[in-house]
N, C-alpha and C positions, 0 to 999 in steps of 0.2 A: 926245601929244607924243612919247612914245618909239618907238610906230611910225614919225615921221616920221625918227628917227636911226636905228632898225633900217632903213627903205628906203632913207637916202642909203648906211648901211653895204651894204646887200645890191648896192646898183649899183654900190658902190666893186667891191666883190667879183666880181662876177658881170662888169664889165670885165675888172679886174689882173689877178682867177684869185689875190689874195690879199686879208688882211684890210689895212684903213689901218691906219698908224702913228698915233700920239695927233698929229703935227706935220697929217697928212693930215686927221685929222679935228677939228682945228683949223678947218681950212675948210672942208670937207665940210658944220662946225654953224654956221661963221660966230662960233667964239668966239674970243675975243682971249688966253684961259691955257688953258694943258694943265689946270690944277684945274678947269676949267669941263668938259671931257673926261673927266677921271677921275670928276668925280660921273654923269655920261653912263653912263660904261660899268661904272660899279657898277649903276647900275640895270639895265644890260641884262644884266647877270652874275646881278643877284637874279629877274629875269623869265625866265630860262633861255632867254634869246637868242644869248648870245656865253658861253662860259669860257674859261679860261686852261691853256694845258698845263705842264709839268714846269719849264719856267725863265721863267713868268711870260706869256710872250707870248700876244697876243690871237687864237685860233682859233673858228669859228665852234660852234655846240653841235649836237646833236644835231638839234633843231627850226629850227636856225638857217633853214632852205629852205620850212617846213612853210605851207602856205597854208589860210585860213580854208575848212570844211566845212559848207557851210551845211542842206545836209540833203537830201532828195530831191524831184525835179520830174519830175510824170507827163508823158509823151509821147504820153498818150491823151486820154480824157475831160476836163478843168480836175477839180481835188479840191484840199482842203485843204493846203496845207504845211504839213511837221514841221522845225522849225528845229532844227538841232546846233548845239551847240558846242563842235564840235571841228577837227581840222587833218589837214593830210594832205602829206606830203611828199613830191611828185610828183615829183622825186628818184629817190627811193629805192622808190616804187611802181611807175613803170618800168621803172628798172635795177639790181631788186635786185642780180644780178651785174655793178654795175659793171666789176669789171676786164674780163669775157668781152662788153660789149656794146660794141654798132657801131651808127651813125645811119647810113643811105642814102638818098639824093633818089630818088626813085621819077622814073623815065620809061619813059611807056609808058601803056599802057591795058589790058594782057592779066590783071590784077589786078583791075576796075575792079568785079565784080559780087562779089569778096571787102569790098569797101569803101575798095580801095586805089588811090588816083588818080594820075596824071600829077602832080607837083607836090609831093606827101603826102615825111615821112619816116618809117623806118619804122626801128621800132629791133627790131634784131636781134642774138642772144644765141649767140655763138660755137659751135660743135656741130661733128662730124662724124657725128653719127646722129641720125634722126630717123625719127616713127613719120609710120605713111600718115595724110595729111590733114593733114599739120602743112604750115603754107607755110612753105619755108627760101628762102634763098640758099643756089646749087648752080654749080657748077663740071660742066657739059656737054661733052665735048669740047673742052674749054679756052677755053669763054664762058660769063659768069658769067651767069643769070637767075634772079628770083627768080617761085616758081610752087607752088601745090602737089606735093606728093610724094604718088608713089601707088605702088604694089606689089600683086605678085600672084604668086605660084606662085615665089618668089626672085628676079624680075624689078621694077626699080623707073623709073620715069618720073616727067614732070615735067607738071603737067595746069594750064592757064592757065583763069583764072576770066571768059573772055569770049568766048563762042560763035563770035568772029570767028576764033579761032588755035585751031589743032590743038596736041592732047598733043607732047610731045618725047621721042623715044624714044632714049636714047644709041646711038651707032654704036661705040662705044668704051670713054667711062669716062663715070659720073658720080658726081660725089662732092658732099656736105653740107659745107655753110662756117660755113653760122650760120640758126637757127631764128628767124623773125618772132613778137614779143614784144608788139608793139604798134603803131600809127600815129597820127601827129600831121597835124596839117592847120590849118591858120589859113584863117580867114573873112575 
């Protein structure tokens, strides 16, 4: 039962971009008193789902985002699963630098043999340097691509992970905007 008022709260949330008010989650539970609320969100106060900050108001907790970790699954042979129980907040295991990171829609296919698709987003983590072999977002001659970085002898270029397109060798400037951290992709 209190997962189902943790998920109507996390979708209040994860629309507004805040938490409900007790009037919100009024009907959010389908209850007819705020005491019917208040006993709600003591329990999700003692389950360490929601706390309250400095003048009482409702903010989400630390775990508030964390999604069940069920354990590990082999992508070879079939073997036994080891169940966890525990969480992981995919959040904060993305973008640990939230203020420094950036989502981009990937278009394109010069990526594609890195794992990174036409369609994919790929979050990227602000920089202006990076080491060779990291894939950044770069600033080429005043277009943006995003490609591995490669260097040699003081010299740096930008090397695409699909046999079909040639390295990018700047005629001018190139500069680092933000290092690729991760990629998302829905099925």
């Amino acid at each position: 039962m209190e997962t189902d008022y943790k998920e109507k709260i996390l979708k209040f949330h994860q629309s507004q971009r805040r938490m409900p008010t007790y009037t919100e989650m009024m009907k959010l539970f389908g209850f007819k008193s705020k005491n019917a609320v208040a006993r709600v969100v003591s329990k999700l106060i003692a389950a360490g789902i929601v706390t309250k900050d400095k003048l009482g108001k409702l903010i989400p907790s630390d775990s508030f985002n964390d999604v069940p970790m069920l354990g590990f699954v082999t992508a070879g042979l079939p073997a036994p699963g080891e169940l966890l129980t525990d969480t992981l907040n995919i959040e904060n295991y993305l973008m640990p630098k939230k203020a420094l990171t950036y989502l981009f829609e990937v278009t394109g296919d010069s990526m594609i043999e890195a794992h990174i698709a036409d369609g994919d987003i790929v979050i990227a983590e602000r920089a202006s340097t990076a080491k060779d072999g990291d894939i950044v977002i770069a600033q080429v001659d005043g277009e943006f691509t995003m490609k591995y970085l490669r260097g040699k002898a003081g010299k740096q270029w930008l090397e695409p992970a699909n046999k079909k397109y040639k390295p990018i060798y700047p005629d001018y400037e190139l500069s680092i905007v933000a290092i690729v951290r991760g990629v998302m992709r829905k099925y």
